[in-house]
GULO-703462 format. One record per atom (N, C-alpha, C): residue in one letter; x, y, z. Coordinates in steps of 0.001 Angstrom, whole numbers, padded with zeros to 6 digits, always signed. Layout:
// GULO-703462
AXYZ
...
//
This chain:
// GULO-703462
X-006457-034906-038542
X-005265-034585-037764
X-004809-033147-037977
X-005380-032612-038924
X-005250-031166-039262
X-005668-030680-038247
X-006763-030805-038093
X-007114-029570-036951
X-006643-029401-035823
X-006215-031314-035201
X-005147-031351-034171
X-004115-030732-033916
X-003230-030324-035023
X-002127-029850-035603
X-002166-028010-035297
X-003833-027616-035298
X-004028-026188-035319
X-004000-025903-033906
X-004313-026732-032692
X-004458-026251-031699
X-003377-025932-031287
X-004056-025017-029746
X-002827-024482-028994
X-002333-025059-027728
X-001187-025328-027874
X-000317-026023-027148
X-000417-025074-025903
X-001814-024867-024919
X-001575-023973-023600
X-002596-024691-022457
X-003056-024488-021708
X-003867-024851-020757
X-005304-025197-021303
X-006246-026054-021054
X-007508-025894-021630
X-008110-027213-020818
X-009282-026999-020943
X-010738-028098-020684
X-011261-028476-022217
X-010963-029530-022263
X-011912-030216-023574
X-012673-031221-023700
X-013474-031383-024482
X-014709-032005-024590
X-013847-032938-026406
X-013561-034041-026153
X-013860-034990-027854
X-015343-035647-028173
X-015638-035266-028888
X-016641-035657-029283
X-016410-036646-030865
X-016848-038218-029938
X-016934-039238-031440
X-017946-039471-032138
X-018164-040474-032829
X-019213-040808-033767
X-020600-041396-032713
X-020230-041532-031728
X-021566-041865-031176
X-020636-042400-029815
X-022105-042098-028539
X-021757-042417-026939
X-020741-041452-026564
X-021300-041204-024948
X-020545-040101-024653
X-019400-039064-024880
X-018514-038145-024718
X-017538-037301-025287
X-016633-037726-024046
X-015211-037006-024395
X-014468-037322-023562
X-014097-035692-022710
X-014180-035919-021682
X-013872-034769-020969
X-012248-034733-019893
X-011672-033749-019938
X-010819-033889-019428
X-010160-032085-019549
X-008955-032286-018050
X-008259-031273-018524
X-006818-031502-018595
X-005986-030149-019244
X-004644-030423-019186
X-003920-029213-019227
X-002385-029438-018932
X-001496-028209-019195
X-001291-027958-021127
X-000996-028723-021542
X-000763-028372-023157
X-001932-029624-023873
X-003005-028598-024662
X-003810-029334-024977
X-003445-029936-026125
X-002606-029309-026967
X-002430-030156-028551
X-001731-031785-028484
X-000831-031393-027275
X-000270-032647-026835
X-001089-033822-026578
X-002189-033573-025383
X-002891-034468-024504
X-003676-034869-025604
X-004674-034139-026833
X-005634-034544-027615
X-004692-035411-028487
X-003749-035247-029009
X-003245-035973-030327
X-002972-037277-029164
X-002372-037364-028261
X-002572-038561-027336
X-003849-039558-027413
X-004802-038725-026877
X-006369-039109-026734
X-006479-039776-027890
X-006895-039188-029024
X-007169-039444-030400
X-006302-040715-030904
X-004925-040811-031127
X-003984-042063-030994
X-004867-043246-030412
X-005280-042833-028891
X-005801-043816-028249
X-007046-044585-028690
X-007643-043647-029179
X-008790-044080-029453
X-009041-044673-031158
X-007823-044740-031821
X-008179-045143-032969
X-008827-043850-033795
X-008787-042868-033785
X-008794-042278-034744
X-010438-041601-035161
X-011605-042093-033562
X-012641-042612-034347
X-013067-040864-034052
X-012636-039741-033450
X-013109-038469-032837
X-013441-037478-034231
X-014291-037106-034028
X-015539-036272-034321
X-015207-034297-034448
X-015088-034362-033443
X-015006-033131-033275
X-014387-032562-032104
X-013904-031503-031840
X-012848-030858-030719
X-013514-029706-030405
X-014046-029651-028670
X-014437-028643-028237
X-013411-028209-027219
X-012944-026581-027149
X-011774-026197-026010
X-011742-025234-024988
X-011760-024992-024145
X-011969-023681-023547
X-010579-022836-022879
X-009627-022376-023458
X-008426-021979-022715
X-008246-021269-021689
X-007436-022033-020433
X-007540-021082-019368
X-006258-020470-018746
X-006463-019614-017915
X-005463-019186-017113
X-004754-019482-016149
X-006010-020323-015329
X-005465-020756-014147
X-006006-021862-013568
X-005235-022731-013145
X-006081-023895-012224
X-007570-023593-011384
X-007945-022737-010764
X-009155-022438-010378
X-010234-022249-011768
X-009913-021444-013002
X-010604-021412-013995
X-010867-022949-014455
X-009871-023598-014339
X-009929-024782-015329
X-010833-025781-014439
X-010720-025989-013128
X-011679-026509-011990
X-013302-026059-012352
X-013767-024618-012370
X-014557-024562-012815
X-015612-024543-014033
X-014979-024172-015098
X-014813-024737-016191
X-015231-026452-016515
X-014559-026974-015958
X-014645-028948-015694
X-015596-029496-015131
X-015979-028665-013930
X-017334-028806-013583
X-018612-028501-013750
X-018529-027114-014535
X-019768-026588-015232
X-020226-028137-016688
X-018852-028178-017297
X-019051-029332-018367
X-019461-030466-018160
X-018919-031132-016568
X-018968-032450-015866
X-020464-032602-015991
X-021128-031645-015102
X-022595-031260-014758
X-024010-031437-015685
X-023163-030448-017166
X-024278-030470-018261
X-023792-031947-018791
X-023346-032628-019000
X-023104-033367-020221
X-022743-034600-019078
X-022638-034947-018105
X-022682-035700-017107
X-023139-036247-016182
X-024328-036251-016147
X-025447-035693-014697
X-025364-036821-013680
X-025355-037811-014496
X-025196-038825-013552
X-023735-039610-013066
X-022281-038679-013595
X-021282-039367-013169
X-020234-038459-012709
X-021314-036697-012973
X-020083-035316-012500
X-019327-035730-011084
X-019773-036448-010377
X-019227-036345-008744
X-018408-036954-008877
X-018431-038263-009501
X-017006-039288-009510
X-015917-038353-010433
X-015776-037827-011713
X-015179-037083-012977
X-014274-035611-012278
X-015134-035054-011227
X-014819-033870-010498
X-013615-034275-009499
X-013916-035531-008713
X-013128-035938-007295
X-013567-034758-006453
X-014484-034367-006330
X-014657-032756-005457
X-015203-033229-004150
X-014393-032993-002840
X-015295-033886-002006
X-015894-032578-001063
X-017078-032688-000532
X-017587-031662+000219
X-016963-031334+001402
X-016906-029962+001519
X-016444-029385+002539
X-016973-029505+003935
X-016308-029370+004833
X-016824-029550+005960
X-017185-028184+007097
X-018295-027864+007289
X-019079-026717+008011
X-018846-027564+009820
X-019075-026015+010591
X-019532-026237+012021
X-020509-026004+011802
X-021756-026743+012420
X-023370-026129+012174
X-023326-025773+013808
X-023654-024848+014161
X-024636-024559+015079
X-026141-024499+015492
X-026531-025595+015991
X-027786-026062+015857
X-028906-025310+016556
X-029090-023509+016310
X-029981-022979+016893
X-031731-023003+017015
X-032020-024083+016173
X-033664-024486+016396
X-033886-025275+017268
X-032788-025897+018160
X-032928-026347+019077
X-033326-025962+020135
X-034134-026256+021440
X-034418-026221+022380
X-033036-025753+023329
X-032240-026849+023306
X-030963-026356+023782
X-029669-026527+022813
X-029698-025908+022042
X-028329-025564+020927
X-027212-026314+021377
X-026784-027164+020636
X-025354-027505+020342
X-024751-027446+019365
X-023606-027692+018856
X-022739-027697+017980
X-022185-029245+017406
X-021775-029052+015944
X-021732-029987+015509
X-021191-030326+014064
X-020249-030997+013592
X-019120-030983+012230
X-020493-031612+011100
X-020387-030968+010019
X-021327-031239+009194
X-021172-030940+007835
X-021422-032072+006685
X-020553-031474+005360
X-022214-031016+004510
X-023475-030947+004924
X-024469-030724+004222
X-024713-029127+005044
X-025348-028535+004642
X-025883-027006+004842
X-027904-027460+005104
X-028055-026652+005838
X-029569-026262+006261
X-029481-025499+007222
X-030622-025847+008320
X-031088-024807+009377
X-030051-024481+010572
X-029945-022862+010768
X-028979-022987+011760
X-027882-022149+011737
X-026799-021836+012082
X-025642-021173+011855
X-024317-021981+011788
X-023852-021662+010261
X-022503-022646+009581
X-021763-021899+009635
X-020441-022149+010108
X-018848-021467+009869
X-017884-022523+009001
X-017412-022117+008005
X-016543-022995+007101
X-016223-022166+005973
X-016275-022830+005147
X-015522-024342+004934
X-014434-025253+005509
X-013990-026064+005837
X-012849-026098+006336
X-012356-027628+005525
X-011290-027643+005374
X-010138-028550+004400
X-010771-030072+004487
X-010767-029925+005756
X-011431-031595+006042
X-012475-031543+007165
X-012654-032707+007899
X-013687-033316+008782
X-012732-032802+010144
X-011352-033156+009948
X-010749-033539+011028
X-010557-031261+011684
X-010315-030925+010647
X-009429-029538+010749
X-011430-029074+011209
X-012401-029297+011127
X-013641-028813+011608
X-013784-029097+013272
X-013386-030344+013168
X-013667-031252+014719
X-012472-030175+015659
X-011740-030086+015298
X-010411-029759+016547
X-010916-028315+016100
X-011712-027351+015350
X-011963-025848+015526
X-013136-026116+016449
X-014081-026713+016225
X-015309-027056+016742
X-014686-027706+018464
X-013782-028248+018849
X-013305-028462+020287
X-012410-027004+021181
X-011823-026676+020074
X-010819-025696+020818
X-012095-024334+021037
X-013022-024057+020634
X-014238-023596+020557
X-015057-023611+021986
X-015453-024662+022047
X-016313-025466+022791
X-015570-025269+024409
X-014172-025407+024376
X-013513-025327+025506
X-013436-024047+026006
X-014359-023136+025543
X-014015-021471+026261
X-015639-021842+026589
X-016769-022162+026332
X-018229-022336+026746
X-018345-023443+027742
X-020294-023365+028198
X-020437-024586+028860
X-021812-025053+027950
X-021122-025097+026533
X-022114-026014+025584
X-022337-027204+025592
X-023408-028068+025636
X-023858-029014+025489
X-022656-029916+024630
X-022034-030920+024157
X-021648-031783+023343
X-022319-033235+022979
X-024052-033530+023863
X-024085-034679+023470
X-025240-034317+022517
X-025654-035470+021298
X-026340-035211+020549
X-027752-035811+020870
X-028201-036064+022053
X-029782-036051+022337
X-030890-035095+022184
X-032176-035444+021862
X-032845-034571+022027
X-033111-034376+023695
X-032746-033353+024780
X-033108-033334+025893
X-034183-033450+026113
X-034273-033878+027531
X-035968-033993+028371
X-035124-033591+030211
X-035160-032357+030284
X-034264-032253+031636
X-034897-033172+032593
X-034120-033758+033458
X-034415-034325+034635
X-033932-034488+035835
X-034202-034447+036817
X-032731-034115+037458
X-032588-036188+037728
X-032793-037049+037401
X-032139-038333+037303
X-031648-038309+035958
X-031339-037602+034967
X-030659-037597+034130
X-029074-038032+034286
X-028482-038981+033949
X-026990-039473+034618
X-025878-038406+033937
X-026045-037644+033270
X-025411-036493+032888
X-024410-037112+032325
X-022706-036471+031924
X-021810-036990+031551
X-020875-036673+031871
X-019500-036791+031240
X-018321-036524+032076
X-017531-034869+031929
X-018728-033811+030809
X-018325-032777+030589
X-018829-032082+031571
X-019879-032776+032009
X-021021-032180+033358
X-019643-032327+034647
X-019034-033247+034710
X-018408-033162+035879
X-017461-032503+035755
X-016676-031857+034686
X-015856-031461+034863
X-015914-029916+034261
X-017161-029625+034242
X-017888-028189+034639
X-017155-027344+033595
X-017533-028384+032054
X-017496-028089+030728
X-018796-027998+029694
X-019766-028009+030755
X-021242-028111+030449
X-022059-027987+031402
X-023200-026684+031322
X-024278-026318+031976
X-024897-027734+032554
X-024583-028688+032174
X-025986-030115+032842
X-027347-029286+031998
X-027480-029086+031049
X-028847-028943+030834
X-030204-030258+031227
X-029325-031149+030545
X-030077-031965+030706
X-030921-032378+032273
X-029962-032008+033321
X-030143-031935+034262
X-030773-031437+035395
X-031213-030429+034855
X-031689-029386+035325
X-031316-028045+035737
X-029682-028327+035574
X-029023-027215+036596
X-029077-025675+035846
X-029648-025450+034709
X-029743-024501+034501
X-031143-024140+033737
X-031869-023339+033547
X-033202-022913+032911
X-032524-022496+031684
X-033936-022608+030315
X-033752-023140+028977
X-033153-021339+028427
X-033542-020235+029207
X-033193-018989+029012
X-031892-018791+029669
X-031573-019652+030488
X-029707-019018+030712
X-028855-020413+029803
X-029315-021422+029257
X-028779-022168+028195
X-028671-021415+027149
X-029398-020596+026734
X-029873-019479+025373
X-028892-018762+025605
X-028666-018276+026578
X-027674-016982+026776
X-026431-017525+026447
X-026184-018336+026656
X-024698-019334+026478
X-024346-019355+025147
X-025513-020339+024381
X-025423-020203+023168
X-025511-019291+022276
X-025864-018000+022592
X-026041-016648+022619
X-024383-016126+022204
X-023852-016947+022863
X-022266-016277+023671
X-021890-017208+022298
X-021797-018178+022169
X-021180-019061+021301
X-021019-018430+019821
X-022469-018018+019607
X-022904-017212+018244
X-022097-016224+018206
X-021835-015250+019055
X-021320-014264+018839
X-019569-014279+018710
X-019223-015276+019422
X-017860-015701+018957
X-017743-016177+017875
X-018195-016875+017190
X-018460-017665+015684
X-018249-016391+014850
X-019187-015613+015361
X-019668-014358+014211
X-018047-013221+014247
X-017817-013085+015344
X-016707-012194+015754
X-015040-012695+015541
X-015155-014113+015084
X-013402-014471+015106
X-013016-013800+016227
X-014100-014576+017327
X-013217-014161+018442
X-013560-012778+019288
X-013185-012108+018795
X-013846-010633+019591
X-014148-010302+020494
X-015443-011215+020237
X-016561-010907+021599
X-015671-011262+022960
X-015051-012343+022549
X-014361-012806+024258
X-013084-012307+024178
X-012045-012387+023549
X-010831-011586+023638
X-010724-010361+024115
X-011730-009123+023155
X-011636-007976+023349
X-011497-007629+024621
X-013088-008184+025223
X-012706-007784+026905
X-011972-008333+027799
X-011653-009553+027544
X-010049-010057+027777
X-009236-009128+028165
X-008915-009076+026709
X-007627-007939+026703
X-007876-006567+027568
X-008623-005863+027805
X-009057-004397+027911
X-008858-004861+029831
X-009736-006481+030154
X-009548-006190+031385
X-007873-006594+032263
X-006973-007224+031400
X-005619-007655+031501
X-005329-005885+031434
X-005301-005571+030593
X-004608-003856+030639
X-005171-003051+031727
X-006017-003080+031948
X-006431-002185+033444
X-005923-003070+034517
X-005963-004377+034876
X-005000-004881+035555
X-003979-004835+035777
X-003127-004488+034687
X-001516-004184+034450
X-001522-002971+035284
X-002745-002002+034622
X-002026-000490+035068
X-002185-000190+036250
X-003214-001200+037531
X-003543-001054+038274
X-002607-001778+039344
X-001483-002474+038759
X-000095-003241+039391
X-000470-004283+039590
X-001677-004689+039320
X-002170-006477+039729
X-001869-007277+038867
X-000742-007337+039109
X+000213-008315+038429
X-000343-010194+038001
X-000359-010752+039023
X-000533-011680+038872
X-002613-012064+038325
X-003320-011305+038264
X-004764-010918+037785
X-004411-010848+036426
X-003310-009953+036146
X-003197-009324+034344
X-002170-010482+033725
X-001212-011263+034552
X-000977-012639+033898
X-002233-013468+033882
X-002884-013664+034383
X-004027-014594+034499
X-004524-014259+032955
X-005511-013329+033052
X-005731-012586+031928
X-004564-012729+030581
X-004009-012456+030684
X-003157-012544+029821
X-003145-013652+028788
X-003175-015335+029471
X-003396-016082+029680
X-004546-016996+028789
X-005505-016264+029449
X-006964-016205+029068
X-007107-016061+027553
X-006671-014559+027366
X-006653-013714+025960
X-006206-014340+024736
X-004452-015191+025423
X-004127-015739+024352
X-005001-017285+024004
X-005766-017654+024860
X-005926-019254+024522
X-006936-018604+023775
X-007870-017642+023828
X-008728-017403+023044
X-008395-016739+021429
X-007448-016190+021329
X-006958-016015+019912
X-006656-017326+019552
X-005925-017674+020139
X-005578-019446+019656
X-006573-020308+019469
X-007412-020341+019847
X-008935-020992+019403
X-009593-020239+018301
X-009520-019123+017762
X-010236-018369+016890
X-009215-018623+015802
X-007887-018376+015810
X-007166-018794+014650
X-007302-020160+014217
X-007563-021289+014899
X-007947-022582+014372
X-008549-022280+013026
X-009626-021497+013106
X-010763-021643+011684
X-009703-021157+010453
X-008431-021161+010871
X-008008-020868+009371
X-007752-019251+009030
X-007684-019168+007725
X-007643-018059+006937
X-008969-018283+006156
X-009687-019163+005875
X-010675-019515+005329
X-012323-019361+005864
X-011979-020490+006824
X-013136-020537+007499
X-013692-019676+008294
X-015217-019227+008212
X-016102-018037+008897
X-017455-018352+008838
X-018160-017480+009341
X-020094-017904+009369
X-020044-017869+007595
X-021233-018749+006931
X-020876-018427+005911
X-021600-017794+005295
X-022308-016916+005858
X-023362-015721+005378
X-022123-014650+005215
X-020995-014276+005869
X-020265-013817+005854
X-018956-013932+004972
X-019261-015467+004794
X-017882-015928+003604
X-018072-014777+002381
X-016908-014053+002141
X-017218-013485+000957
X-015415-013247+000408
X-015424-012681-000723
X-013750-012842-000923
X-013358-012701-002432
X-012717-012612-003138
X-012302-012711-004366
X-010660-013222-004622
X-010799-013646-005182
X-009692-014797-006186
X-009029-013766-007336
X-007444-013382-006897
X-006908-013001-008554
X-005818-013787-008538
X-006356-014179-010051
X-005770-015145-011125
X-005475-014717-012456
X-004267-015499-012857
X-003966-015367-014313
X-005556-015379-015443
X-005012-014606-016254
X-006008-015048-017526
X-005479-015596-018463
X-006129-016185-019302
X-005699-017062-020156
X-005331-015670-021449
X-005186-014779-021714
X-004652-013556-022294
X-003203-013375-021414
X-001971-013192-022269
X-000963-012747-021102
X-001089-011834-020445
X-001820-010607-021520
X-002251-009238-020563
X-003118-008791-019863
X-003451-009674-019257
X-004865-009774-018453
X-005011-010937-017469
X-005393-009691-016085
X-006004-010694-014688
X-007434-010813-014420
X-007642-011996-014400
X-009221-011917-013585
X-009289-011859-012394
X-010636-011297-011584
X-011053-010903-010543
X-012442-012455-010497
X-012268-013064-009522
X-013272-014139-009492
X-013888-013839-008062
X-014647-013173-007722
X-015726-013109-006680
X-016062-013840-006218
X-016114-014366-004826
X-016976-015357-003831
X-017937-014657-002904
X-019169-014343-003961
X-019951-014320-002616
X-021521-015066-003172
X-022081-014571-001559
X-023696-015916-002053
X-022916-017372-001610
X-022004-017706-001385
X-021832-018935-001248
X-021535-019732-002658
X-021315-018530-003637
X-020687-019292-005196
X-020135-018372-005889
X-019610-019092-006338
X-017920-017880-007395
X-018916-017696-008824
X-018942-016144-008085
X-019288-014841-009644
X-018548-015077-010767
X-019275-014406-012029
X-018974-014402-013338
X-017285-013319-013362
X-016271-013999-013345
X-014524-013200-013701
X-015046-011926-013950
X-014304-010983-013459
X-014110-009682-014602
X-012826-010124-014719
X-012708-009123-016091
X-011490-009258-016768
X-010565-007716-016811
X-009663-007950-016015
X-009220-006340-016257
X-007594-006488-016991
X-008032-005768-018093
X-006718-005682-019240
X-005497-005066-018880
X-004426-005010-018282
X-003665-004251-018350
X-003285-003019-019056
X-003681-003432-020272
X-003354-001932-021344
X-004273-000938-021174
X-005258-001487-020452
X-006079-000080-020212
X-005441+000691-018892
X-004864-000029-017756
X-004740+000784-017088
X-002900+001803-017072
X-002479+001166-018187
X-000906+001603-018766
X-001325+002703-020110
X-001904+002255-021303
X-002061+002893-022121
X-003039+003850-021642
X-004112+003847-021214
X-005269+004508-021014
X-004709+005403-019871
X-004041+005679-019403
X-003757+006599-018419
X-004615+006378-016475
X-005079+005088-016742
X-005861+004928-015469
X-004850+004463-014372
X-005260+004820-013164
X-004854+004530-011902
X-005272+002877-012270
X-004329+001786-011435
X-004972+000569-011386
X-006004+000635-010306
X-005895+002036-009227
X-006936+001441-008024
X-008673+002500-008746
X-008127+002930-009694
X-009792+003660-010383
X-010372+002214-011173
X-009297+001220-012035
X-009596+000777-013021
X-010554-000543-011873
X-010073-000872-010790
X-010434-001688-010168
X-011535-001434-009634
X-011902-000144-009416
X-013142+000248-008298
X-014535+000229-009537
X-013676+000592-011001
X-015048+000907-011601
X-015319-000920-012530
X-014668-001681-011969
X-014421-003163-013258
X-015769-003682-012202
X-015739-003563-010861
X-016533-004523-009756
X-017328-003564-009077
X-017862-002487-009521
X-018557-001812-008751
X-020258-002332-008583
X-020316-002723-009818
X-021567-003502-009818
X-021982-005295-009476
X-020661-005668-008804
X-020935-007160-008184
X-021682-007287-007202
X-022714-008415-006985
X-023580-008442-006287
X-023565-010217-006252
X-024090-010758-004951
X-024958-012226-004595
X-025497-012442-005908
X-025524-013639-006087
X-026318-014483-007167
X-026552-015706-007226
X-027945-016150-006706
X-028223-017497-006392
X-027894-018112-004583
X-028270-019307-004643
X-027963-019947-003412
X-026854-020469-002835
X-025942-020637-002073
X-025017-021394-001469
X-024363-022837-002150
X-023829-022894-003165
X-023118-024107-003684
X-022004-024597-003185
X-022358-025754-002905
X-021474-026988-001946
X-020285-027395-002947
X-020673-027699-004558
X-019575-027889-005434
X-019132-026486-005488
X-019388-025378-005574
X-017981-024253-005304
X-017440-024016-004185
X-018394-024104-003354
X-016640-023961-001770
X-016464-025578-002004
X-016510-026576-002329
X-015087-027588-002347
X-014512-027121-003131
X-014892-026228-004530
X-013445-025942-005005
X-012981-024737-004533
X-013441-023753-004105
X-012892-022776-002926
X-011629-023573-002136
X-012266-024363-001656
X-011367-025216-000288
X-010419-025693-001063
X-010787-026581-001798
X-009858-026874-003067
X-008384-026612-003179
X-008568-025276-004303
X-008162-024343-004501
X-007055-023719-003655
X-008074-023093-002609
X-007300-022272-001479
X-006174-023360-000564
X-006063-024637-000292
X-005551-025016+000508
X-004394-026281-000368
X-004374-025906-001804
X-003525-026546-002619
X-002127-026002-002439
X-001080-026608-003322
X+000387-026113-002767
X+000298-025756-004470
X-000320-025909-005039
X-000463-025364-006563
X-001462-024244-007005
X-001918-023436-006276
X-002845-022399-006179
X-001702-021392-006798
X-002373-020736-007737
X-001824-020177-008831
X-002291-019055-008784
X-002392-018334-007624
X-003062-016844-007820
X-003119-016562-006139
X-003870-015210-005922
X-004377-014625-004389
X-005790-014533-003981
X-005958-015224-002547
X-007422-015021-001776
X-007028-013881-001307
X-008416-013239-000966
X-008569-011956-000277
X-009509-011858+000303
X-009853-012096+001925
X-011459-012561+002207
X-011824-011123+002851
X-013721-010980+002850
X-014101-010177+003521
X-015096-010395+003975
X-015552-009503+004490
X-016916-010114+005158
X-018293-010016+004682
X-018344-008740+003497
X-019091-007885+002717
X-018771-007581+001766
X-019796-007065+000626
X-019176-006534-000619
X-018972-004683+000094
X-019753-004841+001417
X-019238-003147+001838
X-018170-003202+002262
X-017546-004325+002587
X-016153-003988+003046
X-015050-004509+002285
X-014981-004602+001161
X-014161-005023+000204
X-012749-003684+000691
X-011936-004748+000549
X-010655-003770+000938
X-009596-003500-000442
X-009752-002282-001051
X-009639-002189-002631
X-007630-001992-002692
X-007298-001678-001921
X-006102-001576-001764
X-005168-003002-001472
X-006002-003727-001272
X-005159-005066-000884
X-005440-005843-002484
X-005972-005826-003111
X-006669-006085-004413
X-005610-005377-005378
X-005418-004445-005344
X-004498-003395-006312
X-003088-004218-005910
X-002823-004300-004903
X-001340-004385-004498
X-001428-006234-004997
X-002490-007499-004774
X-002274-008317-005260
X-002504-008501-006770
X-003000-007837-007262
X-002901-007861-009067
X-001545-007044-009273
X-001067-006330-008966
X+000161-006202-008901
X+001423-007729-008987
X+001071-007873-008198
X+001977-009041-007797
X+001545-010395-009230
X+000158-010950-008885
X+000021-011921-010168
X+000242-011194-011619
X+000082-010215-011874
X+000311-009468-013154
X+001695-010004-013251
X+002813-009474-012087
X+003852-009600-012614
X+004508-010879-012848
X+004287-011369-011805
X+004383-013599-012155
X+003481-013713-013170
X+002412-013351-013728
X+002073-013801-014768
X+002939-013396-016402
X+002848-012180-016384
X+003334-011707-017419
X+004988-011932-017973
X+005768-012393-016757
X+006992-013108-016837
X+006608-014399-017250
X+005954-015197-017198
X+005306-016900-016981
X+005512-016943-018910
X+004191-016054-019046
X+004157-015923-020952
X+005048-015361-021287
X+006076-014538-021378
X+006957-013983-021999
X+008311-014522-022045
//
């Protein structure tokens, strides 16, 4: 009970380890508390105390799952509750491409993560309603006795199946689809907008309401995907969070499709040391890079994370590590520094 007695009463992931059969894993806000609990519970029979102290709910998520994983293999999924995120796949090995809500990754073009099944389906419709994409999930065989469906009649779909269009102006469509996916929009707004403003200036009033019109349903369909959701070759972003040090924020990187190794940037270096915070920042991550493949258990805790009412820190998404925007980064470690450093003090 001594050693119980030594711990620190702060955030942590721990591992009890008894005299024999599995350890106990778990996390908590004050660990000295929760273990002398545990231990009570268990009669006294624990072994040994492994701890890892953290800063922030996203640390401690990952953290839980790295442990779940090694020392769990066969029960991390139930121990985690992590449920997979849900992707739009765009099904481009197809003959004729459609679209489609999907929580596994493979061939094709994915935009996500998104919170649930349901928040994928209504981005994936409000989507669909600016194209004339396919929605049924057959493999086609055009024909023109093909009985088509009711998107065909209401001239929300090429009729591929049908014949009414050749497999190179279906391509072009889906062509169009891709590039909205890829663009949040863009591709169709931009000239939207550009042709509503030459309408305006040209007095064709009721053309540049039309337009107008147009422009907005299409931002309104592109904002569906969230603050989150994007192609996810493109998902990229970083997380600042408390550290488990009062004087110190981590920088947690999302890219590759999995959250990079923290940097740790100290405060006293950039106060005592005379550094700019936006030098101390450019030279802490200058060398972050992709690592590894696309992990499904880190964007659920991405999604997680990001769409909790207990998220304990700032997203910052981009599209690239070339376009990392270093000024929005400075100004949010700013901000968690200072909620943090009030929090411990």
């Amino acid at each position: 009970m001594e050693e119980i007695e030594a711990l620190p009463d702060r955030p942590a992931v721990f591992l009890l380890w008894a005299s024999e059969g599995a350890p106990y894993l778990a996390k908590t806000s004050l660990l000295k508390r929760r273990v002398r609990r545990v231990v009570t519970r268990m009669g006294g029979t624990i072994e040994r105390v492994e701890y890892w102290t953290v800063g922030s709910q996203l640390e401690a998520m990952l953290v839980h799952l790295e442990l779940a994983q090694r020392h769990f293999p066969d029960d991390w999924r139930k121990m985690t509750r992590l449920k997979p995120p849900a992707f739009v796949r765009l099904v481009t090995h197809n003959a004729f491409p459609r679209a489609m809500v999907t929580t596994k990754l493979g061939r094709g073009m994915f935009t996500g993560p998104f919170a649930s099944r349901a928040a994928a389906e209504r981005y994936e419709g409000e989507v669909l309603d600016l194209f004339q994409l396919r929605r049924c999930e057959e493999n086609l065989v055009p024909t023109p006795e093909h009985p088509g469906c009711m998107y065909g009649e209401m001239n929300k779909c090429m009729r591929p199946c049908q014949g009414a269009v050749s497999q190179d102006e279906y391509a072009h469509e889906a062509a169009r689809v891709e590039q909205f996916l890829r663009t949040g929009g863009a591709s169709l707004a931009d000239p939207a907008e550009a042709a509503r403003d030459r309408a305006s200036a040209e007095m064709q009033f009721e053309e540049a309401e039309r337009l107008h019109q147009r422009a907005a349903r299409i931002r309104e369909a592109a904002s569906a995907a969230g603050e989150l959701a994007r192609p996810v070759d493109q998902l990229a972003g970083v997380a600042i969070i408390p550290a488990a040090a009062a004087t110190a924020i981590d920088l947690l990187f999302f890219v590759g499709g999995q959250w990079q190794q923290p940097r740790r940037l100290l405060l006293a270096d950039t106060v005592d040391g005379g550094q700019s915070m936006d030098r101390r920042v450019r030279e802490l991550i200058a060398d972050v890079s992709a690592a590894g493949a696309p992990n499904l258990e880190h964007m659920a805790v991405l999604t997680r994370w990001h769409g909790s009412s207990w998220r304990d820190g700032e997203w910052i998404g981009f599209d690239s590590l070339e376009k990392i925007p270093y000024r929005k980064i400075v100004n949010a470690v700013g901000r968690v520094a200072g909620a943090h450093v009030g929090r411990m003090t």
